[in-house]
C-alpha positions, 0 to 999 in steps of 0.5 A: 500500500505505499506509494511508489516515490522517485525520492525512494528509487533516487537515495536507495530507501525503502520509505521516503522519510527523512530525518532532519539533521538537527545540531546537538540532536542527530547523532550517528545512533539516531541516523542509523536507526532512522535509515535501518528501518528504512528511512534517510538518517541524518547528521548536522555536520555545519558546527563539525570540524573534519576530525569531528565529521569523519568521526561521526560518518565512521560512527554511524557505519559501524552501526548501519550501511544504509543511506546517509544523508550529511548536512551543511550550511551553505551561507555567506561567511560572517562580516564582523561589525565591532558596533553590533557586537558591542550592542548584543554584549550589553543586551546579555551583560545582565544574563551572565551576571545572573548565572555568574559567567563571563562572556567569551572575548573572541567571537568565533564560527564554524566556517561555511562549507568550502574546499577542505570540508568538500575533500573529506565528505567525498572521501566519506562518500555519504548517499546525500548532502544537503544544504541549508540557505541555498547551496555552494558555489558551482564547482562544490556542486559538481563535485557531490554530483560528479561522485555520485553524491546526491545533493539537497537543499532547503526552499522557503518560496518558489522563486527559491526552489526554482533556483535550487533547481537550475544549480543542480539540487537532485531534490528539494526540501520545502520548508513551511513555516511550522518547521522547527529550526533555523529558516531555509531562506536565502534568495530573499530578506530573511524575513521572506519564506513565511509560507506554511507547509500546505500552500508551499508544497503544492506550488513548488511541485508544481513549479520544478521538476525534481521530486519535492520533499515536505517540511515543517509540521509534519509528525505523524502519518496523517501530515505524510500522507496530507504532503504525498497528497500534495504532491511531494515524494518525500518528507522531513521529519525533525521535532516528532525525533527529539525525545527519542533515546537515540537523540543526542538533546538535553533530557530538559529539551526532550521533556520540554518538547514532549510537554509543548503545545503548537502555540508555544514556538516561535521565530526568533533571530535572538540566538544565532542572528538568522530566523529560527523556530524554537520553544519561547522562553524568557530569553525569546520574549525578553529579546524580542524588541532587540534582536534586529542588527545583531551580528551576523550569523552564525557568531551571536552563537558564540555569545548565546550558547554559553548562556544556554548551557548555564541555563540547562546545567541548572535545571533551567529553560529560561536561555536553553536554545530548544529548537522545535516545530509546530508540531511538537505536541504530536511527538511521541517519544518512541525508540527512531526506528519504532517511530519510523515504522509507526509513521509507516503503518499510520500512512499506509492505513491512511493511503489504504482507506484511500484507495478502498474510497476510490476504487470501490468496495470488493476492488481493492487487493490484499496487499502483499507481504513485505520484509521488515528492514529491521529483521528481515522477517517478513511482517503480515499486513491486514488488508485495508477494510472494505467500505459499506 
């Protein structure tokens, strides 16, 4: 009963879901598990350094060999502007003398993915790359392409996705508005890309013609097969995989994630200097009328994560940087790969209810027999119910 996906045939799944790489969250248990039940897991490699990163691909092949997908940044490298630092300094003073630290003297980041990062991850060979506001220059793309790597990338409108596309993206992620973590947004002001995932989806597929992957408040079989509905041949999934045990988040972030509503995130630019959905929380609020003009992503990072980690490290979300979708309230909590086969079962009751509507009483087949990529065993489905 799953629908056949150019996304499946095109990065060797057996289900066209894919985990989102999340910083401090993927780790090379969580991508394993999501891509030995059959899925696409995924690393968050932007933050990595090339020892880190060859590390985390060797991790994660010892305990799966199925597709990989590795994850980057692909933005303008940041321009330091002493006025600016100078303003979000005086912003935090008064967070760091509440927790007792000093702020870092030096403002550091991870550079954007260039020649040295390209060498290593076509040593690594991963099944896909994907890329996060926009994509590299022409020759990076080339490269991936050249090795047989599969290369994806974020849009927040049409016009984006559009240009994605003529680059070489061999896919595209539509990124709604419900999704939880930095914006995608690139061919625009950062303050563009407001589109939910329902309208965005539909009009992108529309406008390109390599498969579409959804994104963004999707976390259970009805948001999959609403967006294969749509159009897509494929969805991200991030937040529903925060509490799993496999995660590499905070036990607070986790709990907090499990505890929050769809009206409790928000888009905030107060942590790392570009849009990003996270859990609200008294940093968010307080920040909120100053977050404009602060220097440019990603080293406001380098001012913020130190006030995060204090706040975690007493027990405490007031600074904790928990990034989250919409859909957080529809998380679970499930072992990932118990979750991906859940996911699995709840769209394939759905697509089946589905056909039996479409094709009538008496006209729908028993379906088949599949092998589970967990076991191996071959899994009994009952045939979908009959309408009356």
């Amino acid at each position: 009963m799953w629908p056949k996906s150019r996304l499946s045939a095109l990065l060797g799944l057996d289900y066209p879901i894919l985990s989102a790489p999340m910083a401090n969250v993927s780790t090379p248990a969580l991508a394993a598990a999501v891509s030995n039940a059959g899925g696409l897991g995924a690393l968050a490699c932007g933050r990595l350094t090339i020892g880190e990163f060859e590390k985390a691909v060797a991790d994660m092949r010892r305990l799966s060999n199925r597709s990989l997908n590795v994850n980057f940044f692909a933005h303008l490298p940041p321009v330091p502007d002493a006025t600016r630092e100078r303003r979000m300094r005086e912003l935090l003073d008064p967070y760091y003398d509440e927790l007792g630290r000093t702020q870092v003297e030096i403002l550091t980041a991870a550079p954007p993915f260039d020649s040295t990062m390209l060498e290593a991850v076509l040593r690594a060979g991963p099944t896909v790359v994907s890329f996060h506001f926009g994509l590299p220059d022409a020759l990076s793309v080339a490269a991936l392409k050249n090795s047989g790597i599969r290369v994806l990338s974020s849009a927040t409108t049409v016009a984006e996705a559009k240009i994605l596309e003529q680059a070489g993206a061999d896919a595209i992620i539509a990124q709604g508005f419900e999704a939880g973590g930095h914006r995608g947004t690139f061919g625009q002001s950062l303050d563009g890309g407001g589109v939910g995932t329902l309208a965005l989806v539909p009009q992108i597929v529309d406008a390109v013609s390599v498969p579409v992957i959804a994104a963004g408040g999707i976390a259970d079989g009805r948001g999959i097969a609403a967006a294969l509905a749509l159009g897509a041949s494929g969805v991200q999934i991030g937040t529903a995989f925060i509490p799993t045990p496999e995660s590499g988040a905070h036990p607070i972030y986790k709990a907090t994630v499990m505890a929050t509503k769809g009206d409790q995130t928000r888009i905030t630019s107060a942590f790392s200097g570009r849009p990003a959905r996270l859990i609200a929380n008294r940093y968010i609020n307080e920040m909120a009328k100053f977050e404009r003009g602060l220097p440019d992503f990603p080293l406001p990072l380098a001012l913020t994560q130190p006030l995060a980690a204090a706040a975690i490290s007493r027990a405490s979300t007031d600074f904790a940087m928990m990034f989250a979708g919409q859909g957080a309230a529809l998380a679970r909590g499930l072992p990932a790969g118990a979750l991906v086969e859940r996911l699995v079962e709840e769209t394939e009751a759905i697509v089946g209810r589905s056909a039996t509507r479409r094709h009538g009483p008496g006209k729908v087949a028993r379906a088949p027999k599949r092998r589970t990529p967990r076991t191996g065993k071959v899994r009994k489905r009952p045939a979908p119910r009959r309408s009356h």
